[in-house]
N, CA and C atoms of all chains as a GROMACS GRO file, in nm:
protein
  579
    1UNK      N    1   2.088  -0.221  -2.171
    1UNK     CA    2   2.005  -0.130  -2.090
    1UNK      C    3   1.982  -0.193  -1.954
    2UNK      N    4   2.052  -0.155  -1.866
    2UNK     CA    5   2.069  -0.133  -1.701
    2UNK      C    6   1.876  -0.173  -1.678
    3UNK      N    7   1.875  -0.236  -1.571
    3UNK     CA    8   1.716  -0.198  -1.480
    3UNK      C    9   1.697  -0.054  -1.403
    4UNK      N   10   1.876  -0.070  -1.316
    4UNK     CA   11   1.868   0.058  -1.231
    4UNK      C   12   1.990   0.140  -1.261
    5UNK      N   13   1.994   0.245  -1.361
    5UNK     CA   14   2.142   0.308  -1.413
    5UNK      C   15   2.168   0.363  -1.300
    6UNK      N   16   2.304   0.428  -1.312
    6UNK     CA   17   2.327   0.499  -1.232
    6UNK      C   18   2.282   0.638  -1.123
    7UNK      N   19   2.242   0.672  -1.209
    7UNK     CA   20   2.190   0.794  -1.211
    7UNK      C   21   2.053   0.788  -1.143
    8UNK      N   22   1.972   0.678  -1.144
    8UNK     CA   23   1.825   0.640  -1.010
    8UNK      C   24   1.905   0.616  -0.933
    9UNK      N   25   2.032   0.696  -0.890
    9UNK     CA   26   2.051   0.641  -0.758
    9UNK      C   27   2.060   0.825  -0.648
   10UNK      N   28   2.015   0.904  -0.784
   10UNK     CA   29   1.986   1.010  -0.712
   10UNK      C   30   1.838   1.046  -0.712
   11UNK      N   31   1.736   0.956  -0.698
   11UNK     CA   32   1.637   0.968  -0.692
   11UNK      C   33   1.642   0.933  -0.566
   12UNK      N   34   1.510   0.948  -0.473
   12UNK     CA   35   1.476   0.908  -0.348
   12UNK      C   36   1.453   0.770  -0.318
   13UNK      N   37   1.516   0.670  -0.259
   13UNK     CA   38   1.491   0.513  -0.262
   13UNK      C   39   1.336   0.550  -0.210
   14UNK      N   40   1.257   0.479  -0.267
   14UNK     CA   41   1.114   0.445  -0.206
   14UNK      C   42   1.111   0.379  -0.065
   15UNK      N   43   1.013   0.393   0.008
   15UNK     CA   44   0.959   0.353   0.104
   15UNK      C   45   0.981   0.176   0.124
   16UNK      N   46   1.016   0.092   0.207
   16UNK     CA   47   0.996  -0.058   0.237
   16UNK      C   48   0.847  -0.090   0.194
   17UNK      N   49   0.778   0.028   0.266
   17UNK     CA   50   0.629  -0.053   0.229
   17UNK      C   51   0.606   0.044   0.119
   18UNK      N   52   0.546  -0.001   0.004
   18UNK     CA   53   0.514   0.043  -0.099
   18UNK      C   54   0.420  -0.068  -0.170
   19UNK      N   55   0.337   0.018  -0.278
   19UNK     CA   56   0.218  -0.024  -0.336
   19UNK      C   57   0.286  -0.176  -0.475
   20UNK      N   58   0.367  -0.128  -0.487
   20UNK     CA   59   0.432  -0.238  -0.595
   20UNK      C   60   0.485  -0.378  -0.499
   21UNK      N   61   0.524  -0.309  -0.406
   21UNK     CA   62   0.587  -0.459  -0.278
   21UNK      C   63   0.511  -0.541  -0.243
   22UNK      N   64   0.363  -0.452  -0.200
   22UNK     CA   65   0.231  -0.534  -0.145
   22UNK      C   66   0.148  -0.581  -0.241
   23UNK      N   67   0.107  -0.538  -0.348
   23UNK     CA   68   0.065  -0.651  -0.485
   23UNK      C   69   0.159  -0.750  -0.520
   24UNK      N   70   0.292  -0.765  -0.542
   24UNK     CA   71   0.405  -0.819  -0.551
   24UNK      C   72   0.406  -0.953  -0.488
   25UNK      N   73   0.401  -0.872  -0.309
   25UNK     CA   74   0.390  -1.012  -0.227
   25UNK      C   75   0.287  -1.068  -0.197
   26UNK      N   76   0.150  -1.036  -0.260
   26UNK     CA   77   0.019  -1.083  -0.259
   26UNK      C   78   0.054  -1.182  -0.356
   27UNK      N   79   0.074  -1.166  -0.464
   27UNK     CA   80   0.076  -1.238  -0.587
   27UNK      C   81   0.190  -1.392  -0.546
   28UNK      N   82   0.267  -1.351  -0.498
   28UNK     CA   83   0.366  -1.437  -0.450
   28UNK      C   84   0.310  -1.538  -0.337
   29UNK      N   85   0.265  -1.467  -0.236
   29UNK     CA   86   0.175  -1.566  -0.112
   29UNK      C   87   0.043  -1.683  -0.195
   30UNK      N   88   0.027  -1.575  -0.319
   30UNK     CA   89  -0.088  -1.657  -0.364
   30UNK      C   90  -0.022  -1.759  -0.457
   31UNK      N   91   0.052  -1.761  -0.507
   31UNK     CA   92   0.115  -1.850  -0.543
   31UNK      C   93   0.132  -1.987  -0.488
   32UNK      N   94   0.208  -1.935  -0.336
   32UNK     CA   95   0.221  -2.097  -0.297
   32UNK      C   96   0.075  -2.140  -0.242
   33UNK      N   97  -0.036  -2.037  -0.203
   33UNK     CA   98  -0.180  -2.144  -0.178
   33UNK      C   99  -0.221  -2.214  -0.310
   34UNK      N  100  -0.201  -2.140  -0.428
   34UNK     CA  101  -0.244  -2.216  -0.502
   34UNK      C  102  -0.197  -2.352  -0.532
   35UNK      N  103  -0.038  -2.338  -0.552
   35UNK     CA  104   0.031  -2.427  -0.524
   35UNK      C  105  -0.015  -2.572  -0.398
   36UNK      N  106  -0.033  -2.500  -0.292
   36UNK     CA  107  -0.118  -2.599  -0.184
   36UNK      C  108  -0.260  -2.670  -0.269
   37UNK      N  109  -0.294  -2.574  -0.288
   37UNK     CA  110  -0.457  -2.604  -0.362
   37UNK      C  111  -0.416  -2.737  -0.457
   38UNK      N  112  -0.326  -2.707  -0.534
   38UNK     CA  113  -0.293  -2.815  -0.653
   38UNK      C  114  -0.252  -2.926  -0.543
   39UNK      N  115  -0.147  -2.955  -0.476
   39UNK     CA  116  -0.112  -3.041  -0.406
   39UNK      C  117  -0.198  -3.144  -0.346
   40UNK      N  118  -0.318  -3.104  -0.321
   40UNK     CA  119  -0.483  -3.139  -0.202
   40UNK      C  120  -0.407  -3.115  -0.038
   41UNK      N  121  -0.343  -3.002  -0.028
   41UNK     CA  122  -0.322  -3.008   0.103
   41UNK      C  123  -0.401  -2.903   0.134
   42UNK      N  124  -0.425  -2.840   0.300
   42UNK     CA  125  -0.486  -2.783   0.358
   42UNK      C  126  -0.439  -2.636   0.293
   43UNK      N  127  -0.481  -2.550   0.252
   43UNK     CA  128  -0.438  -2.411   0.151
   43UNK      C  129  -0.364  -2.325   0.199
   44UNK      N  130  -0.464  -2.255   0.296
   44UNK     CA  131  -0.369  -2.161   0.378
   44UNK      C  132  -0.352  -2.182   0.531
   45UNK      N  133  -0.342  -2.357   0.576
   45UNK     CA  134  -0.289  -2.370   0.716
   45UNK      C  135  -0.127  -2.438   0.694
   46UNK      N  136  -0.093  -2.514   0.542
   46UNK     CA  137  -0.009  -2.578   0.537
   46UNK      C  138   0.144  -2.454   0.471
   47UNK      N  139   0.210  -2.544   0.487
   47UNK     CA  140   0.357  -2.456   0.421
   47UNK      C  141   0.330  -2.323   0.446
   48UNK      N  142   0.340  -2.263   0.595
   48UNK     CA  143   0.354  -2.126   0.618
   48UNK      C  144   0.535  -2.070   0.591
   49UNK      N  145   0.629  -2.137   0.598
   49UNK     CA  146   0.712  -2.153   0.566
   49UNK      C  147   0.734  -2.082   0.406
   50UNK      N  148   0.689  -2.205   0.329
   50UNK     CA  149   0.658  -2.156   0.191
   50UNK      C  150   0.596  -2.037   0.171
   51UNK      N  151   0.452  -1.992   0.262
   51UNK     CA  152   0.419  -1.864   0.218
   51UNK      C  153   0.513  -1.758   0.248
   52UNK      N  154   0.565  -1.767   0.352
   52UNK     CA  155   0.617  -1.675   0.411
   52UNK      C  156   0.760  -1.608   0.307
   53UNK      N  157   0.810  -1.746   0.226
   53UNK     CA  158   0.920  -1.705   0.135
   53UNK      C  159   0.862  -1.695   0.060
   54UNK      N  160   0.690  -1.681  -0.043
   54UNK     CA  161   0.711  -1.648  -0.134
   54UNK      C  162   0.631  -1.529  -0.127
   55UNK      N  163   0.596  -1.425  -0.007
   55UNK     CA  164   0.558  -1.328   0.021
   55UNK      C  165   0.691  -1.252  -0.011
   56UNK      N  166   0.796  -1.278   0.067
   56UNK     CA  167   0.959  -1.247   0.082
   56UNK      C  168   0.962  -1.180  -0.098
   57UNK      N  169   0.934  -1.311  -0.166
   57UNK     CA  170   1.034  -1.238  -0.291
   57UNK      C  171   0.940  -1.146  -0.373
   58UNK      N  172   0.820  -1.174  -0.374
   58UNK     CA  173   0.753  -1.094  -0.396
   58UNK      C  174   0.761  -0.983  -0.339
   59UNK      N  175   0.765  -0.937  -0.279
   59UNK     CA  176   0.820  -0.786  -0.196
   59UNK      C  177   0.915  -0.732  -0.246
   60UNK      N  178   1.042  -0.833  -0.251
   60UNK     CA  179   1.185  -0.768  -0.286
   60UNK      C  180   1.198  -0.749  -0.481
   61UNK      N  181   1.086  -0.817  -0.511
   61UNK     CA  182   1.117  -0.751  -0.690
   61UNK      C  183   0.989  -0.684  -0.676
   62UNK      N  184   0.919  -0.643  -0.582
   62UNK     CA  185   0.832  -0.518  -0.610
   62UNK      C  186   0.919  -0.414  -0.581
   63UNK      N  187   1.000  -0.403  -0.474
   63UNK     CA  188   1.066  -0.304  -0.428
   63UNK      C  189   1.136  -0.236  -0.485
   64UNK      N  190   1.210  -0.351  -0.654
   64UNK     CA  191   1.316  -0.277  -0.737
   64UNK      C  192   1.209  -0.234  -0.866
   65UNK      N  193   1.060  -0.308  -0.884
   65UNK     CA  194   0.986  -0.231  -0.970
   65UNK      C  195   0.924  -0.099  -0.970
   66UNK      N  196   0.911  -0.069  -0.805
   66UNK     CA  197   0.884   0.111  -0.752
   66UNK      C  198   1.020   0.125  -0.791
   67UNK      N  199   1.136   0.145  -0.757
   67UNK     CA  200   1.253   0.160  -0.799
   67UNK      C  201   1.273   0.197  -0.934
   68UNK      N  202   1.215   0.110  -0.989
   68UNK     CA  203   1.269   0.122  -1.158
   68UNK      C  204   1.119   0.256  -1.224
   69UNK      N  205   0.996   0.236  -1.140
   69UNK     CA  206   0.916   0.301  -1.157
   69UNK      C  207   0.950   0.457  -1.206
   70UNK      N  208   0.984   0.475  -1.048
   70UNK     CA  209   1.014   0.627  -1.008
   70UNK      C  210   1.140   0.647  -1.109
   71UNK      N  211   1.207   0.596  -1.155
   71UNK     CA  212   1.299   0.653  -1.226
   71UNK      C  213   1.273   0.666  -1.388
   72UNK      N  214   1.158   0.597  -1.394
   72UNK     CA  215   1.142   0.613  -1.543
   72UNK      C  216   1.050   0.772  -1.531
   73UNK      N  217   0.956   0.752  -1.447
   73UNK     CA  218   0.874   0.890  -1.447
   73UNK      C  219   0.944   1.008  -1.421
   74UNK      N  220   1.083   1.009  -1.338
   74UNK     CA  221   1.136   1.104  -1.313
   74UNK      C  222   1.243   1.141  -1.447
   75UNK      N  223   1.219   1.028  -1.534
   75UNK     CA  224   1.301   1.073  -1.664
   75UNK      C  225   1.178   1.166  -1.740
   76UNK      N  226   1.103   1.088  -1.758
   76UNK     CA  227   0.945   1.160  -1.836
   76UNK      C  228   0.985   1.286  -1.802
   77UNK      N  229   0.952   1.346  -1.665
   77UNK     CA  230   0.976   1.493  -1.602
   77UNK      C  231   1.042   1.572  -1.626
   78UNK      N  232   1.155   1.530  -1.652
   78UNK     CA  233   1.253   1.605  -1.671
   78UNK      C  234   1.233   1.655  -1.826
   79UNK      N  235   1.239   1.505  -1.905
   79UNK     CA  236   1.251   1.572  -2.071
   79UNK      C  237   1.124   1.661  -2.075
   80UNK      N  238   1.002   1.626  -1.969
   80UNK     CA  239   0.874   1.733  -1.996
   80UNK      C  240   0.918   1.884  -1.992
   81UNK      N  241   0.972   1.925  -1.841
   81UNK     CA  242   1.044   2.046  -1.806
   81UNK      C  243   1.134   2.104  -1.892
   82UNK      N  244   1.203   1.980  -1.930
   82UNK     CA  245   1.337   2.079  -2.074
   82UNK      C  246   1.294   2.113  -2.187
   83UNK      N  247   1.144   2.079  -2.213
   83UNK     CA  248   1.062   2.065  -2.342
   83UNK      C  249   1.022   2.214  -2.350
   84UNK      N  250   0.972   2.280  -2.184
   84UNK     CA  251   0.869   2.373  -2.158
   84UNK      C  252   0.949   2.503  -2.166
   85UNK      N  253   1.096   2.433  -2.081
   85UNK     CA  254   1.199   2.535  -2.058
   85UNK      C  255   1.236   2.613  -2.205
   86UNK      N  256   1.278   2.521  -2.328
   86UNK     CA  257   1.326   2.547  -2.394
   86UNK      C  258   1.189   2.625  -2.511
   87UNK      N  259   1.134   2.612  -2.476
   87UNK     CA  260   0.997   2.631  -2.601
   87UNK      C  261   0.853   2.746  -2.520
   88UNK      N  262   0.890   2.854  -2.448
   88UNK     CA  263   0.807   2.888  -2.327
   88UNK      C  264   0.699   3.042  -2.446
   89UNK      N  265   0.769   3.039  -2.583
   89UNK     CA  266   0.620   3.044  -2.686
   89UNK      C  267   0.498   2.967  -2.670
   90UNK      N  268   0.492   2.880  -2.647
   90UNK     CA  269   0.404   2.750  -2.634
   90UNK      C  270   0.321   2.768  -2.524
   91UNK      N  271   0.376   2.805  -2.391
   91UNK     CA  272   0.330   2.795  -2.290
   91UNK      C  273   0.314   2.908  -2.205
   92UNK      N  274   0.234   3.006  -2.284
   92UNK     CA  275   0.238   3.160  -2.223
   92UNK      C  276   0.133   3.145  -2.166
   93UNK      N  277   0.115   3.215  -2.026
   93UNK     CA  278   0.004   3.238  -1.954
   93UNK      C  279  -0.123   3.308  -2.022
   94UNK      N  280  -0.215   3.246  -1.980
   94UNK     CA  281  -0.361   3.349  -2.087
   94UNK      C  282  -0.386   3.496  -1.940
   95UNK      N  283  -0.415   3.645  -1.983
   95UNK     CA  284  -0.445   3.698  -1.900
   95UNK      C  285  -0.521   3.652  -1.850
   96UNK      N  286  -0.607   3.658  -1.740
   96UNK     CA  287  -0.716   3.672  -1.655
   96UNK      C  288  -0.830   3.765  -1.710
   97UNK      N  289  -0.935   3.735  -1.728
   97UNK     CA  290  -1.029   3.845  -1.744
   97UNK      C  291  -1.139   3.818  -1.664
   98UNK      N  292  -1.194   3.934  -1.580
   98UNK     CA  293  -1.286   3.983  -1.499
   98UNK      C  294  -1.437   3.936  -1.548
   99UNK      N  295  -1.510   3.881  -1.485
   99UNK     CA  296  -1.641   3.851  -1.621
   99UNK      C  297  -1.713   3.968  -1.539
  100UNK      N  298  -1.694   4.047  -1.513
  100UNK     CA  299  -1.767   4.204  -1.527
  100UNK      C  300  -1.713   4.238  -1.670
  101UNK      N  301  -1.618   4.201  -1.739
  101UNK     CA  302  -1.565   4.266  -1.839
  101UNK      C  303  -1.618   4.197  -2.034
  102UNK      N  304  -1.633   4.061  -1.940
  102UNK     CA  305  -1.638   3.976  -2.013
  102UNK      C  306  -1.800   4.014  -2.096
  103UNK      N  307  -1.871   4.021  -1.977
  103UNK     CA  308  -2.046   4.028  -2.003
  103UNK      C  309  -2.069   4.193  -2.031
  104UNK      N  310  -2.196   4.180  -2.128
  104UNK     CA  311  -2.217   4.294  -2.173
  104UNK      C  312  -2.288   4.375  -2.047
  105UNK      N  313  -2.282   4.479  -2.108
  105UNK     CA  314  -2.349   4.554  -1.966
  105UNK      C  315  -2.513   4.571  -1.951
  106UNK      N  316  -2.550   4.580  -1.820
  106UNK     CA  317  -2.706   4.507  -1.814
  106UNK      C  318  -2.804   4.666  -1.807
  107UNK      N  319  -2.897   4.628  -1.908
  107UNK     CA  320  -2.995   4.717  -1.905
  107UNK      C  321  -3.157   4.637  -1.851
  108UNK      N  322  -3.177   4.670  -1.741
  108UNK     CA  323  -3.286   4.568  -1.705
  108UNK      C  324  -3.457   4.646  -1.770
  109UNK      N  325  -3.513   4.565  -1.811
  109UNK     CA  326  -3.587   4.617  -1.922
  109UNK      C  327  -3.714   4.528  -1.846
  110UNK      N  328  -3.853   4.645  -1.807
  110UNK     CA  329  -3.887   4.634  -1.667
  110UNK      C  330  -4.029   4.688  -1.727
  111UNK      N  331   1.948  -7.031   2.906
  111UNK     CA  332   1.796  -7.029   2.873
  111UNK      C  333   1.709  -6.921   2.872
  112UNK      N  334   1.761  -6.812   2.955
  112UNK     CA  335   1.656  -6.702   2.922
  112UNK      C  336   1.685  -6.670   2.739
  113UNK      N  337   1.786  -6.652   2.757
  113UNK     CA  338   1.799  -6.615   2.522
  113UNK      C  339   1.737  -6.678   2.472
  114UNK      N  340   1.700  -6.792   2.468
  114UNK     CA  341   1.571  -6.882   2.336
  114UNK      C  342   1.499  -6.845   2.425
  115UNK      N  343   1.416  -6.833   2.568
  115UNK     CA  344   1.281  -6.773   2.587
  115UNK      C  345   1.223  -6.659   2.559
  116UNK      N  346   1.329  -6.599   2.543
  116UNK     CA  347   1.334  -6.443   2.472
  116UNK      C  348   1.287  -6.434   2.353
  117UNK      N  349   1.443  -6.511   2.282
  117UNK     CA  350   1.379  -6.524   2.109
  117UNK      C  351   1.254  -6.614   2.130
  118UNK      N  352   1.184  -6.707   2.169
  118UNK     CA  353   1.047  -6.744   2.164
  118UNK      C  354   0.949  -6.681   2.159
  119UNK      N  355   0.962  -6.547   2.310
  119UNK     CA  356   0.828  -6.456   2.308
  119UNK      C  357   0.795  -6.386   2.206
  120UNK      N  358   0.947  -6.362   2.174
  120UNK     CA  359   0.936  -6.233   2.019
  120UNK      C  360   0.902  -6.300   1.908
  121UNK      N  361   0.929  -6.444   1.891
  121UNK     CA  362   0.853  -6.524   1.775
  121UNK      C  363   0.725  -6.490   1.790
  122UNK      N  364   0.636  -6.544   1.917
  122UNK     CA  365   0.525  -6.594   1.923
  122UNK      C  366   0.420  -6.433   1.956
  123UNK      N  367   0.510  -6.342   1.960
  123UNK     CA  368   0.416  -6.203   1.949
  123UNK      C  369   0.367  -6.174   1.834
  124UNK      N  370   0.240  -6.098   1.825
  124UNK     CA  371   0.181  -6.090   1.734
  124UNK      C  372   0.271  -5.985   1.616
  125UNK      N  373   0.300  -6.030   1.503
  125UNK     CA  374   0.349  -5.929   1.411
  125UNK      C  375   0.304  -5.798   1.370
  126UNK      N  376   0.367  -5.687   1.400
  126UNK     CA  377   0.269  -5.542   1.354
  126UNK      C  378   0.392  -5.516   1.268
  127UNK      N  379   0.323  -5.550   1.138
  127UNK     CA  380   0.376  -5.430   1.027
  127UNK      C  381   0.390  -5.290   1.005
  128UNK      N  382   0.480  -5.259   0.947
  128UNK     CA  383   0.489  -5.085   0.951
  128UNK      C  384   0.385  -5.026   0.903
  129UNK      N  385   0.282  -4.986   0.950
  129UNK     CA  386   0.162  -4.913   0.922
  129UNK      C  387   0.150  -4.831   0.800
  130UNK      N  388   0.271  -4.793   0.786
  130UNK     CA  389   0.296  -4.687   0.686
  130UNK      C  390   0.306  -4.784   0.540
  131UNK      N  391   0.366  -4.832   0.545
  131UNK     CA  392   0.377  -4.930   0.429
  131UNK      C  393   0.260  -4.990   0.386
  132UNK      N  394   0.122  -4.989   0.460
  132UNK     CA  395   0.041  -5.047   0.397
  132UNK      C  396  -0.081  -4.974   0.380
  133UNK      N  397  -0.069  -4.853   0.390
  133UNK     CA  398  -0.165  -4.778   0.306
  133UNK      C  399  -0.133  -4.653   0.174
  134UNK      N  400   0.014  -4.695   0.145
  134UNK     CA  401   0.034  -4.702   0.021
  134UNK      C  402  -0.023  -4.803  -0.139
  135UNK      N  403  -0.096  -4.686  -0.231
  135UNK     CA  404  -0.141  -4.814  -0.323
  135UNK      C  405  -0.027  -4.824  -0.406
  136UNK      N  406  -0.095  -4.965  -0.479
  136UNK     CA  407   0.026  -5.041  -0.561
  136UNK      C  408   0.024  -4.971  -0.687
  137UNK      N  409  -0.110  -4.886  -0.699
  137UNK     CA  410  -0.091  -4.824  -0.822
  137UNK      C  411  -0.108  -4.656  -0.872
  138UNK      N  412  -0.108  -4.620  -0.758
  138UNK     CA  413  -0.096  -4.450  -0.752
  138UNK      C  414   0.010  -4.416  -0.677
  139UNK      N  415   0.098  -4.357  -0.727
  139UNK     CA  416   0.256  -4.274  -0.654
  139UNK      C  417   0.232  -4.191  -0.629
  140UNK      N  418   0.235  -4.196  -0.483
  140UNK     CA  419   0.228  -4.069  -0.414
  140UNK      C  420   0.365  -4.024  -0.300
  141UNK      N  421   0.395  -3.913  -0.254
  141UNK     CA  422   0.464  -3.884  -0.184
  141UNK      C  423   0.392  -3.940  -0.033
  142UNK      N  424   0.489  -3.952   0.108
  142UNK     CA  425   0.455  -3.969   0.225
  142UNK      C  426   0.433  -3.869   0.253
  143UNK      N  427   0.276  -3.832   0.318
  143UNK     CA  428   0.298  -3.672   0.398
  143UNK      C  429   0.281  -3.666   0.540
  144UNK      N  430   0.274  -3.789   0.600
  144UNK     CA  431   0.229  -3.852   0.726
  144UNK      C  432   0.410  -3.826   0.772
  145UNK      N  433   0.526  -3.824   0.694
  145UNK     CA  434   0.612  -3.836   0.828
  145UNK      C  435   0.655  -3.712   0.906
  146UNK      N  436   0.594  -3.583   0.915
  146UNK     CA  437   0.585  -3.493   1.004
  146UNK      C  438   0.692  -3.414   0.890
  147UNK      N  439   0.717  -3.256   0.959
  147UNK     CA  440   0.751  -3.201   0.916
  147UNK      C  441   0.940  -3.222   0.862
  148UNK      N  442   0.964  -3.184   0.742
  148UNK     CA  443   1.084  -3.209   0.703
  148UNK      C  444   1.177  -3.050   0.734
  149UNK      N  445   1.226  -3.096   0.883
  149UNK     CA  446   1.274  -2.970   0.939
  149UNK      C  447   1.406  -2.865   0.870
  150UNK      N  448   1.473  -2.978   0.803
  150UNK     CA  449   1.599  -2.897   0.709
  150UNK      C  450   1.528  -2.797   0.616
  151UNK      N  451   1.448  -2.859   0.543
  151UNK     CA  452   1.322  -2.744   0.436
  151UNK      C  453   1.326  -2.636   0.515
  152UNK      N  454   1.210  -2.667   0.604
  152UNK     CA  455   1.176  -2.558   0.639
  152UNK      C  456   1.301  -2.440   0.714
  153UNK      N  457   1.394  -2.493   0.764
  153UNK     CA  458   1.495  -2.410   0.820
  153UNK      C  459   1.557  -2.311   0.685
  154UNK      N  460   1.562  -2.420   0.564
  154UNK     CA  461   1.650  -2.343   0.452
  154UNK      C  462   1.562  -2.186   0.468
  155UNK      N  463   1.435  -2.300   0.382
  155UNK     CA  464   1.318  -2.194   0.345
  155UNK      C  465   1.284  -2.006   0.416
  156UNK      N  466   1.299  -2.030   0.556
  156UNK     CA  467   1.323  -1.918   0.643
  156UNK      C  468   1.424  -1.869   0.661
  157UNK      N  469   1.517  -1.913   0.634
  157UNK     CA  470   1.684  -1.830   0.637
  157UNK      C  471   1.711  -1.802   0.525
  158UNK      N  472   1.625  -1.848   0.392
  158UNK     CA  473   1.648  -1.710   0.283
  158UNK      C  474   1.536  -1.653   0.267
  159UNK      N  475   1.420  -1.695   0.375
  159UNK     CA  476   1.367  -1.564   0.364
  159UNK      C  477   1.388  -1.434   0.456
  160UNK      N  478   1.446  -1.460   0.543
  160UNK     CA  479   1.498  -1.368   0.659
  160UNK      C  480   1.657  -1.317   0.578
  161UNK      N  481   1.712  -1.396   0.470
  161UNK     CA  482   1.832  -1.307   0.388
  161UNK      C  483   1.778  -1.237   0.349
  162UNK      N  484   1.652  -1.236   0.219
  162UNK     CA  485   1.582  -1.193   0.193
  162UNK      C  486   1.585  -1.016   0.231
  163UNK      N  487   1.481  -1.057   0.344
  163UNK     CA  488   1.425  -0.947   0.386
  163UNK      C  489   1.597  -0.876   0.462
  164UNK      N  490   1.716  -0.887   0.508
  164UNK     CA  491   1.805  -0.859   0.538
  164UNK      C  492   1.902  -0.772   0.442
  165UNK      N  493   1.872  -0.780   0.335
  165UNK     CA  494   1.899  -0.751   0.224
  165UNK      C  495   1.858  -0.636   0.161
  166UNK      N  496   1.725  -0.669   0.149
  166UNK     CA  497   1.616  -0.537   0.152
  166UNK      C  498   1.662  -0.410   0.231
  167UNK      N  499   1.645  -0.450   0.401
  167UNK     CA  500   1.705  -0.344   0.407
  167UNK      C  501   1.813  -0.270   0.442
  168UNK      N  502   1.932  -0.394   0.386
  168UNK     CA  503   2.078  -0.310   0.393
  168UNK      C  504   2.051  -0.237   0.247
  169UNK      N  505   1.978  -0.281   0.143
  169UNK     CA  506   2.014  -0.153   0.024
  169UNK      C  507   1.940  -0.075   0.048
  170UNK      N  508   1.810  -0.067   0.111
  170UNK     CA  509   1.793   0.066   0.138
  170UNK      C  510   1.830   0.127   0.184
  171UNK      N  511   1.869   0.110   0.277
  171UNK     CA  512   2.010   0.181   0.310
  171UNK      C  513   2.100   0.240   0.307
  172UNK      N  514   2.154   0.174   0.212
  172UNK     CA  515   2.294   0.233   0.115
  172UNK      C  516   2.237   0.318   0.015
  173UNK      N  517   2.144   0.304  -0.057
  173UNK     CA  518   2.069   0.366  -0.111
  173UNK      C  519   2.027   0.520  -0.041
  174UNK      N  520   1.990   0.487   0.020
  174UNK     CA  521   1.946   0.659   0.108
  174UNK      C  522   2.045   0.693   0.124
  175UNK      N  523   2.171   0.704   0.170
  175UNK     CA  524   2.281   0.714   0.243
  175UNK      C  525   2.335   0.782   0.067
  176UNK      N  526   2.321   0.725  -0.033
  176UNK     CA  527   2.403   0.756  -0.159
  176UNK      C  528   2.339   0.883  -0.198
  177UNK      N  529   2.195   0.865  -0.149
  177UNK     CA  530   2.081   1.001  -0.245
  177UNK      C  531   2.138   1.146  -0.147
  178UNK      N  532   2.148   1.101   0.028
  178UNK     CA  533   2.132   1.202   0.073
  178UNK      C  534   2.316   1.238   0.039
  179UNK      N  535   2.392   1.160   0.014
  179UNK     CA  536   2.573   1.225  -0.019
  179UNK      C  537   2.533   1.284  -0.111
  180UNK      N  538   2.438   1.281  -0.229
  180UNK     CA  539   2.449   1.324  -0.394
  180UNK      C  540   2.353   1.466  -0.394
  181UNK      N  541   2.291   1.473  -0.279
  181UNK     CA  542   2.177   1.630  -0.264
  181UNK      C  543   2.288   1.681  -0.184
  182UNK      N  544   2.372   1.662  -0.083
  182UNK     CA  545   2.438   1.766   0.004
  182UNK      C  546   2.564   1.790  -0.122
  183UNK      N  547   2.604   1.674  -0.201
  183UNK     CA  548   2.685   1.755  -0.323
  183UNK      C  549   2.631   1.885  -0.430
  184UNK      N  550   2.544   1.839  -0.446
  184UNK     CA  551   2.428   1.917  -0.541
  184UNK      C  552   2.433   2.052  -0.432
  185UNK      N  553   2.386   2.079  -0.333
  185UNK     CA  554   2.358   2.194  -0.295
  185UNK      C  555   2.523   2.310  -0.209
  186UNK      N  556   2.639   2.175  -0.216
  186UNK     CA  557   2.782   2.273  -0.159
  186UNK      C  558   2.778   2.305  -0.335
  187UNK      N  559   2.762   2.285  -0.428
  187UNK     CA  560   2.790   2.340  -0.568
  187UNK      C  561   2.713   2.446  -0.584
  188UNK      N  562   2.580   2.424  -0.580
  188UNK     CA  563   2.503   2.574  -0.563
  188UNK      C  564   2.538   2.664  -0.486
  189UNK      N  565   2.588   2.663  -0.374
  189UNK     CA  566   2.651   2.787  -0.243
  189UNK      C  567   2.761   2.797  -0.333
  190UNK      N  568   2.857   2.756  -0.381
  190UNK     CA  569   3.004   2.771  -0.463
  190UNK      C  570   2.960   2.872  -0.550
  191UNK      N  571   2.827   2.848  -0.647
  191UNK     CA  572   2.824   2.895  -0.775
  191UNK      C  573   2.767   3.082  -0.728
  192UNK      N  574   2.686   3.080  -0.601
  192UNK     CA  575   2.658   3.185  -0.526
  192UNK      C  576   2.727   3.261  -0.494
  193UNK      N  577   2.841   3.234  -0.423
  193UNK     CA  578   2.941   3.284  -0.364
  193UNK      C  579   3.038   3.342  -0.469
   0.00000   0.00000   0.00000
């Protein structure tokens, strides 16, 4: 079982900036401060270098987890739609009713 | 005669040891972090992260470029099936 089959490749590539990229590369930047932290060096003035690559990869396997995201939900969708398509007993509209129709009729008692 | 007055002065100057060497202890190993930045690192370090990010967005790229060939296929098949 593929990460990205073929077939997510007719889905819409997501956005560069995306919500999975930027937790991704948070998690990753925080990494190397912590990393600093363990070391006793200065946290977030030292190895900008380091942060900067481990912001990098963090981004780029968030980018293929929106990726892999959208294609699992867009599978969900589909089998939902072929579910509805094929079975549309299930899913009949209820009329509408008027609540003039609904409520009994008013005798105001005075 | 200036060469042995030479080698003399440099005898008789005061000895300075490598500074560095002596505030290492004899019994905790530690790395040097005093000798300034180790410039090869850091060069690697930024040229795969600039592959990195280079990367990124040649597949998006190709990627868009594949979705939008696979919708203009999708929709000359619908005008076909119309027609």
């Amino acid at each position: 079982m593929s990460i990205l089959p073929d077939e997510s490749r007719s889905l819409l590539p997501p956005n560069i900036v995306n919500r999975n990229s930027l937790v991704l590369g948070g998690i990753g930047w925080a990494a190397v401060v912590l990393s600093n932290l363990g070391y006793r060096r200065p946290p977030l003035g030292s190895g900008v270098h380091r942060q900067i690559l481990g912001l990098s990869i963090g981004w780029f396997i968030g980018y293929y987890a929106t990726r892999r995201e959208n294609y699992y939900y867009a599978c969900r969708d589909r089998a939902l739609f072929q579910y509805i398509k094929h079975h549309p007993e299930d899913f009949q509209l209820k009329e509408k009713k008027k609540l003039g129709e609904v409520l009994e009729p008013f005798h105001p008692v005075r | 005669m200036a060469a042995p007055l030479g080698l003399a002065r440099r005898l008789l100057l005061p000895v300075r040891l490598p500074e560095r060497a002596l505030k290492r202890s004899a019994f905790i190993a530690t790395k040097q972090y005093d000798n300034g930045p180790q410039w090869i690192k850091v060069a690697l370090t930024l040229g795969a992260a600039a592959a990195l990010w280079r990367l990124l967005f040649v597949i998006h790229k190709r990627d868009l470029k594949e979705y939008e060939r696979r919708q203009k296929a999708l929709c000359e098949k619908c005008t076909d099936i119309q027609n």
